[in-house]
C-alpha positions in Angstrom: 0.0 0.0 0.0 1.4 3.7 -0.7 1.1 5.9 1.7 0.4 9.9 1.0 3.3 11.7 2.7 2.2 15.2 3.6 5.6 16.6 5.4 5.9 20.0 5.3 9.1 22.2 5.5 7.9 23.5 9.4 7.9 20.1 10.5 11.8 19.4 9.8 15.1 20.2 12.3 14.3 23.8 12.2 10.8 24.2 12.9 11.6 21.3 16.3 14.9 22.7 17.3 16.0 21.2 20.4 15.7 23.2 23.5 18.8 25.4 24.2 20.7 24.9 26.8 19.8 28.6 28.4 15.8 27.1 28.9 16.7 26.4 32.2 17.0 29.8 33.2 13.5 30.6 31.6 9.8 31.0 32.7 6.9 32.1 30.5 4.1 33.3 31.8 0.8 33.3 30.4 -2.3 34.7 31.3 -5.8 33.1 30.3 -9.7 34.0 30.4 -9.7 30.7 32.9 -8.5 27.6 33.7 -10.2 24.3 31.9 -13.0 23.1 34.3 -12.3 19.4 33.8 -8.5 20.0 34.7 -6.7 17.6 32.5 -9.5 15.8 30.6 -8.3 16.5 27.2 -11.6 15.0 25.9 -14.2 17.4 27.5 -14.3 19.8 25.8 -12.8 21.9 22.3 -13.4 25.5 23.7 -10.9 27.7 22.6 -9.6 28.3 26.3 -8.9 24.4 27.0 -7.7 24.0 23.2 -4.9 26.6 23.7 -4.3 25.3 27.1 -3.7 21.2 26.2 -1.4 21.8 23.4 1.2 22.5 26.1 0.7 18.7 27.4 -1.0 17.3 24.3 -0.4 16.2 20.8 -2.6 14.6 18.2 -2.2 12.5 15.4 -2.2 15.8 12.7 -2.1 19.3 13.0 -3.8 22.4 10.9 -2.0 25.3 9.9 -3.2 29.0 9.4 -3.8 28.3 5.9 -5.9 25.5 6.9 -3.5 22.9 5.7 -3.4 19.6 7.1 0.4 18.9 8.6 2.1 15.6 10.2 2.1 15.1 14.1 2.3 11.9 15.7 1.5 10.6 12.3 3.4 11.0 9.1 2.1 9.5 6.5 -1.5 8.1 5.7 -3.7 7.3 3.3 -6.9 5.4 2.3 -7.2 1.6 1.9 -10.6 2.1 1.0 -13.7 4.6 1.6 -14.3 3.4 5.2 -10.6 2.6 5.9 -7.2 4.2 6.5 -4.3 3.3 7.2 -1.5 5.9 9.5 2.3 5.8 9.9 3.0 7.2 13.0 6.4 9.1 14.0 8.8 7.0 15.7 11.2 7.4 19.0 8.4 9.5 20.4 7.6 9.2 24.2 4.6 9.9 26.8 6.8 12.7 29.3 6.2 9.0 32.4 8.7 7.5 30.3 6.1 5.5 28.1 6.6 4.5 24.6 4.5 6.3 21.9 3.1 3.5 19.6 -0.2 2.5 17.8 -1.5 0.7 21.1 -1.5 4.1 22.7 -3.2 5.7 19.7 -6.1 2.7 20.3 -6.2 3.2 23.8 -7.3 6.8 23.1 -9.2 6.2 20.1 -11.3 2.8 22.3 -12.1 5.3 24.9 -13.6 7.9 23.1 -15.9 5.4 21.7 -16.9 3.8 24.7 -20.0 4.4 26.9 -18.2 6.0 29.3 -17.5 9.3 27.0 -21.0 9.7 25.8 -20.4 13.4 28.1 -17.0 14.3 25.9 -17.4 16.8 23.4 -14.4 15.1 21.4 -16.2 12.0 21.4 -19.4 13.1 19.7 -17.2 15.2 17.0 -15.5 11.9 15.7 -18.9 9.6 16.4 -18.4 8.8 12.9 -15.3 6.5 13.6 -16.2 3.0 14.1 -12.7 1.4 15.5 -8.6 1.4 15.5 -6.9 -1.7 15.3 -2.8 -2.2 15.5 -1.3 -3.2 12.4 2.3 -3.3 14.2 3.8 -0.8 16.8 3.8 2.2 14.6 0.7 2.0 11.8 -2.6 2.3 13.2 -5.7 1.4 11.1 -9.2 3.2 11.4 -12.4 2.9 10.1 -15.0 4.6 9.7 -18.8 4.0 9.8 -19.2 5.6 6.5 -16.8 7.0 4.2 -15.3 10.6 5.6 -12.6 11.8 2.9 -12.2 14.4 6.3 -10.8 11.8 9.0 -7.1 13.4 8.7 -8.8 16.6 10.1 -10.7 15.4 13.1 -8.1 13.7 14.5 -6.7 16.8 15.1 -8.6 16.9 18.1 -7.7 13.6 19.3 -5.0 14.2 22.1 -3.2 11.1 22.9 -2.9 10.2 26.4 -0.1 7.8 28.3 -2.0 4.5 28.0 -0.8 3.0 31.2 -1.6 6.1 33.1 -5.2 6.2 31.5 -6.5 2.9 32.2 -4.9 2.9 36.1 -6.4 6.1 36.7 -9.4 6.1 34.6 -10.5 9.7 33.5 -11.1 11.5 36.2 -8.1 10.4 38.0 -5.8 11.4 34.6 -7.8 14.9 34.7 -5.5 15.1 38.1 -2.4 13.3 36.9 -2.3 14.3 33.0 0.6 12.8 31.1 1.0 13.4 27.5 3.7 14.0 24.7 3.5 17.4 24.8 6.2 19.8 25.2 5.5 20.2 28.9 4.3 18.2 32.3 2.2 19.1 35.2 3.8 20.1 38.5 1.3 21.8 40.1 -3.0 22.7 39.4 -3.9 25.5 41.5 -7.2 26.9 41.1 -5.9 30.1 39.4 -2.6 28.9 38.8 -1.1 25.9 36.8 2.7 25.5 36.6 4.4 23.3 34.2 7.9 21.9 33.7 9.6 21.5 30.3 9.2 17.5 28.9 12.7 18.0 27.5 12.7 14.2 26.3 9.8 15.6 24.0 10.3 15.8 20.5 9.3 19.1 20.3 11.6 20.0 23.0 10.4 23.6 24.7 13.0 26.5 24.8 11.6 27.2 28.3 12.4 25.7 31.6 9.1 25.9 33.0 5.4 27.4 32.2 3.0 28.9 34.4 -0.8 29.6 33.6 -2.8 32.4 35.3 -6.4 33.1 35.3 -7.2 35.9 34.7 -11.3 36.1 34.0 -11.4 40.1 33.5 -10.1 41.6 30.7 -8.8 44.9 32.7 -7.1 42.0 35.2 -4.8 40.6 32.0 -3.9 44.2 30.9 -3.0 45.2 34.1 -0.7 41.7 34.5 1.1 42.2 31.3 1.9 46.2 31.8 3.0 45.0 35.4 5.1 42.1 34.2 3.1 39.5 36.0 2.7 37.2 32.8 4.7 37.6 29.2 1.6 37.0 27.5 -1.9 37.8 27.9 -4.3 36.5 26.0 -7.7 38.2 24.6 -7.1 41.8 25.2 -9.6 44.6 23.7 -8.5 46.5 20.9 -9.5 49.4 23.2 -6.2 48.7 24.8 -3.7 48.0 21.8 -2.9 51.8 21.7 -1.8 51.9 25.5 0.1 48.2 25.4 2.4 49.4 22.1 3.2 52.9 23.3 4.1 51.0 26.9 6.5 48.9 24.3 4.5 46.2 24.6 3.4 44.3 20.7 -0.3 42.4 19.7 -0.1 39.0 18.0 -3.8 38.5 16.4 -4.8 34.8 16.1 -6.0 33.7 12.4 -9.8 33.5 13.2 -11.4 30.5 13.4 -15.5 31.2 14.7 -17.8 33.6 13.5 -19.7 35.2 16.4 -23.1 34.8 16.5 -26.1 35.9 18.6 -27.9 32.6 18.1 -31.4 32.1 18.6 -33.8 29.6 20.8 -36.1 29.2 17.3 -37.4 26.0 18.9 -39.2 26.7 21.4 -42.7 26.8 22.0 -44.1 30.7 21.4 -40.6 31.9 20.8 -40.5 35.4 18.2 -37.6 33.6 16.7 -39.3 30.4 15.2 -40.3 32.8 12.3 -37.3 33.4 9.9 -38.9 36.9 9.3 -37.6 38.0 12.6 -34.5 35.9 11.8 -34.1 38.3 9.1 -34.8 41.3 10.5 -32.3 41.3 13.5 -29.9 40.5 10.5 -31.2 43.7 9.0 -31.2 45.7 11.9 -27.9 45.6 13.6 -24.9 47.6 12.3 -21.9 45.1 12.2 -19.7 47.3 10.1 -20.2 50.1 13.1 -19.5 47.4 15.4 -16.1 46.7 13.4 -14.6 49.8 13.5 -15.2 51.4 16.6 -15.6 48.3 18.9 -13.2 45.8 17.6 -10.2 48.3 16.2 -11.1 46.9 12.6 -9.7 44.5 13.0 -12.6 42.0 11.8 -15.0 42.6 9.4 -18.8 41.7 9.1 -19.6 37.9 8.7 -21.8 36.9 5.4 -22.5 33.1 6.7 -21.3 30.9 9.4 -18.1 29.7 8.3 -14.4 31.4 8.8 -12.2 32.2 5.5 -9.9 29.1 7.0 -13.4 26.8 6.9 -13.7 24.1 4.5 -17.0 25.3 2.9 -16.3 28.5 3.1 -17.6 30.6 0.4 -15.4 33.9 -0.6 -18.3 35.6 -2.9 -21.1 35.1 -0.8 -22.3 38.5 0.9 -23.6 40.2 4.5 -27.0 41.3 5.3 -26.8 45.0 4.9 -27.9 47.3 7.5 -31.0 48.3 6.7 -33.3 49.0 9.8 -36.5 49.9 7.4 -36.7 46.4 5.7 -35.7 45.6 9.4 -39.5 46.9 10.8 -40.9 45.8 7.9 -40.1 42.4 8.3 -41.4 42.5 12.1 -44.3 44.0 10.6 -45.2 41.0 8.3 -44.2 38.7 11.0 -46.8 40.4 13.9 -43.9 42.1 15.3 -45.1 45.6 14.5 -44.8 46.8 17.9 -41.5 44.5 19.0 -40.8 42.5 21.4 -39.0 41.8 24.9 -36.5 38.3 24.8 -33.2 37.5 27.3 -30.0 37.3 25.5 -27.3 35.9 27.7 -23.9 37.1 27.1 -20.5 35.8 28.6 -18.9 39.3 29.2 -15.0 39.7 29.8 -14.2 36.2 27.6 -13.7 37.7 24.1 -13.1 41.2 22.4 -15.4 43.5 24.2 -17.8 41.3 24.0 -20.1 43.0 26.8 -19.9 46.9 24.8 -21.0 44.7 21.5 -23.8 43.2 23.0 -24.7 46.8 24.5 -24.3 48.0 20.9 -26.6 45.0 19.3 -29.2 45.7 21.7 -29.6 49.7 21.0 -29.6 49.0 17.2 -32.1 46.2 18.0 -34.2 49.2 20.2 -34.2 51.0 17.2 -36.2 49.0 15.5 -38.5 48.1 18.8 -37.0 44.6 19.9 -36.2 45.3 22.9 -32.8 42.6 24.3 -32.2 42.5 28.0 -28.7 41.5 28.6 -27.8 39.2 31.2 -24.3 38.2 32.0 -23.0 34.7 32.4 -19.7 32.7 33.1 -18.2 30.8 29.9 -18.7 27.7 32.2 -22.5 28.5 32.1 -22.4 28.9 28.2 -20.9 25.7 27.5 -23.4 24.2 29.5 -26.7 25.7 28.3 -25.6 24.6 24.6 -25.2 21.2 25.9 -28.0 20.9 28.0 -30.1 23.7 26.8 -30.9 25.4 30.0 -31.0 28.4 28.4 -32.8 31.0 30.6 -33.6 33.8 27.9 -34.4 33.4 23.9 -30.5 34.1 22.3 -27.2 33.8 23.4 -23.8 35.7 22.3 -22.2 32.5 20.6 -20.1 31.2 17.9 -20.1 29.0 15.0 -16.9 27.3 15.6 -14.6 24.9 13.3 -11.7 24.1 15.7 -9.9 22.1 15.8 -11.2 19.9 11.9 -11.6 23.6 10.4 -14.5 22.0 9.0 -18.1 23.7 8.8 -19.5 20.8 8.9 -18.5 20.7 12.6 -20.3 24.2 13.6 -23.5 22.4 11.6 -23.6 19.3 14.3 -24.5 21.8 17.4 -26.5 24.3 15.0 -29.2 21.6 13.7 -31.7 19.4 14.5 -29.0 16.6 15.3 -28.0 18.3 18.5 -29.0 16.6 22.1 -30.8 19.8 22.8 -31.5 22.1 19.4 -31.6 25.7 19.2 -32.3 25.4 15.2 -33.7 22.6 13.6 -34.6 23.0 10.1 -35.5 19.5 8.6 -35.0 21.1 5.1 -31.2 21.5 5.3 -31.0 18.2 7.0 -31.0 15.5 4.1 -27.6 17.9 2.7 -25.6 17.9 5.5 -26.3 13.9 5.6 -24.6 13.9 2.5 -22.1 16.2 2.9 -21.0 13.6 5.9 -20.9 10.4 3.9 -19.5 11.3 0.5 -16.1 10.3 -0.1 -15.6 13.0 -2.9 -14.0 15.9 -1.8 -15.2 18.3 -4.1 -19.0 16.9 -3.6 -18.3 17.3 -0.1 -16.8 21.5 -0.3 -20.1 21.8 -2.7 -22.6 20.6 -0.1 -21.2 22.2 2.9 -21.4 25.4 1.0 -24.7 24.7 0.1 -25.8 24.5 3.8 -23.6 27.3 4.6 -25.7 29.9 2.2 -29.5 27.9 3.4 -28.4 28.8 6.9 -27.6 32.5 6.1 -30.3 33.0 3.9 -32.6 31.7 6.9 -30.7 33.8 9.4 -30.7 30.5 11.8 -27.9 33.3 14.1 -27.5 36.7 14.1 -24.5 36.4 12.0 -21.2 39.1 13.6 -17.5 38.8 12.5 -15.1 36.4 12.6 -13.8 36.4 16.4 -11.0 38.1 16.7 -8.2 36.7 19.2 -5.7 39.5 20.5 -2.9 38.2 22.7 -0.4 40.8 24.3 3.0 40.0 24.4 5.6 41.6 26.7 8.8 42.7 25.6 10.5 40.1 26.9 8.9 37.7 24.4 11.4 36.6 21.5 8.8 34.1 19.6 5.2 34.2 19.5 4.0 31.7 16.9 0.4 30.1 16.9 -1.5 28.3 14.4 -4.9 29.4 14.6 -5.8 28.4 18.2 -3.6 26.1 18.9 -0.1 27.6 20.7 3.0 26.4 19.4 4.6 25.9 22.7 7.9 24.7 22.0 8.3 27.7 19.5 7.6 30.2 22.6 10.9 32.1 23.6 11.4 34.6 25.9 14.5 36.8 26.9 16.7 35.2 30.0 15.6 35.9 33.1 18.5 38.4 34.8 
């Protein structure tokens, strides 16, 4: 069998240097929105916060870059054996930072878990339900199949993290969420409960430059700014493009992240008596809100208004398809037609403090929504409380400041599974779309697949199923001290990160 080699320059001696000698005498510090809630359960979720956080410990079997290209990890080489079977070369000399081998039994031991009854509650499970098995072929190939053909596999299992086998089943998962162990370019030392510290896995093969990392959290944006200017941590992440002005005249510099979410308002069109069943209203809160407004004076314009659910990097992704325009008068009108004329009164729940200014652009969507006599009451919530009202659907209002979000596959068709009628508790269900995005799943045909997810992509912004915003935006502040700085999309290149010695 021949495998497809897909190597690329980055992942050569360069791009994994060894760790210099001068690591030891180096810290980074990072501060974060919040620590992961399930510690080191690598399964729970694919927020952005955990997915930034496990790549310290973590690898998976590929990797995506900016571009949205699909790059070697733990494997190097794979390729089809037939529609509903592939075959994987992993990389060898690779070990777990307890001293255990890296080999296709560990890849299993993962891949047998997340099918199992007991991670029915892991979000990583339900994005690669489609995988039916993994069986060893020898110590370094691995074979999986699927349950039907998925010419996308290679992706998803860029969010399958690889954990220490041994450790795994002796501990189970709750008692590895304690005692993580991965290949990663870092190990535990201590979890604090707004503190995690880190030593370099210098036996990884991506080797850190740094002796040792430490993770703050740091839930308020003003909290972050203050730590970087202050020298607290090297790098804090989301800052407010209020704040870029002040951080580069202190001497400080602003990486932004390649985004990979559009930002939504998404709507409870489900429910019983809810406005929003009516894609009239959909429509008009498209029409009424003024994203480009939003853009430049909220977000630095550094974004710019979102035309359908998927980010430039997306697979489906459709470069000629455009925005609703602001147009407040076919805004009432649409109301109008709907029964609306007078408005209405609905709850959107916003997690203030976790993105860009998240809580002055909800203030700014619901005076534009005013305008047009919808009247929003904001109510803040925690991220934790977000994640779980889209699982559970305890949602206490009618919308909630969301995102339609690709990482880690880069693949619409992931956003699609939590915004559609296949979702444990829907939000939007439209049975019309459904019969294409069953499709899109199960061709083998790459091009047939692009063609249908695009399809769905344009039905769900001609239906306004969100309020459709920007592309997230992702600002991290970096100190002076930083020398390197490197992510791909969400995912932190830690053994890239350098920072000056510490004197």
């Amino acid at each position: 069998m021949r495998f497809t080699r897909l190597i690329a320059v980055i992942c050569g001696a360069i791009f994994f240097a060894a760790a210099p000698s001068s690591a030891a005498e180096k810290t980074l510090r990072l501060g974060f929105t919040a620590l992961p809630t399930s510690k080191g359960n690598p399964y729970k979720t694919t927020a952005t916060t955990a997915y930034t956080f496990f790549t310290a410990m973590f690898d998976p079997l590929t990797q995506i870059d900016d571009q949205g290209k699909v790059h070697p990890w733990l494997a190097l080489e794979w390729a089809p054996e037939n529609e509903t079977t592939w075959r994987f070369k992993l990389r060898p000399n690779v070990s777990f930072s307890n001293g255990e081998p890296f080999d296709a039994a560990a890849v299993k031991t993962s891949i047998d878990f997340l099918l199992s009854d007991g991670a029915a509650a892991q979000t990583v499970a339900r994005d690669i339900d489609f995988i039916a098995g993994a069986r060893v072929i020898d110590a370094l190939t691995i074979e999986i199949t699927t349950k039907s053909p998925n010419i996308l596999l290679p992706r998803y299992l860029s969010g399958i993290n690889i954990v220490a086998p041994k450790q795994f089943t002796k501990l189970g998962l709750e008692g590895f969420a304690q005692a993580p162990i991965g290949t990663g370019s870092f190990q535990l030392v201590t979890w604090d409960p707004e503190k995690v510290t880190m030593s370099a896995f210098t036996g990884s093969w991506r080797a850190p430059k740094v002796a040792r990392l430490e993770v703050l959290a740091l839930p308020d944006g003003t909290s972050r700014l203050q730590a970087l200017e202050t020298g607290r941590v090297d790098v804090a992440t989301n800052i407010n493009p209020d704040d870029i002005g002040r951080l580069e005249a202190a001497g400080h510099r602003l990486y932004s992240r390649n985004p990979t979410r559009i930002m939504v308002v998404a709507f409870e069109a489900v429910r019983a008596g809810s406005p929003f069943r009516d894609v009239r209203v959909r429509q008009a809160m498209n029409y009424a809100v003024n994203r480009q407004a939003i853009v430049d004076s909220l977000l630095g314009g550094l974004t710019q208004p979102a035309s359908q659910p998927a980010a430039a990097v997306a697979v489906g992704y459709m470069p000629d398809l455009k925005p609703y325009p602001y147009d407040p008068a076919k805004a009432r009108a649409l109301l109008k037609s709907a029964g609306y004329e007078k408005g209405f009164s609905f709850v959107m729940e916003v997690p203030n403090g976790q993105l860009a200014n998240d809580g002055a652009v909800a203030q700014q969507i619901a005076a534009d929504l005013a305008a047009v006599g919808v009247r929003a009451e904001i109510r803040e919530i925690d991220f934790a409380t977000v994640v779980r009202n889209m699982s559970q659907g305890n949602w206490k209002g009618l919308a909630m400041f969301t995102d339609f979000a690709i990482a880690p596959s880069l693949d619409l068709m992931r956003a699609f599974t939590r915004h559609s009628c296949r979702w444990a508790t829907p939000w939007f269900c439209d049975p019309a779309i459904e019969p294409t995005l069953a499709e899109a799943e199960r061709t083998f045909d790459l091009e047939r697949r692009i063609q249908l997810t695009q399809k769905a992509g344009k039905h769900y912004r001609d239906v306004a199923a969100s309020l459709f915003l920007y592309p997230g935006i992702s600002l991290d502040g970096l100190s002076p001290r930083v020398t390197q700085w490197q992510p791909w999309n969400d995912n932190f290149m830690y053994h890239l990160a350098d920072v000056k010695d510490s004197k």
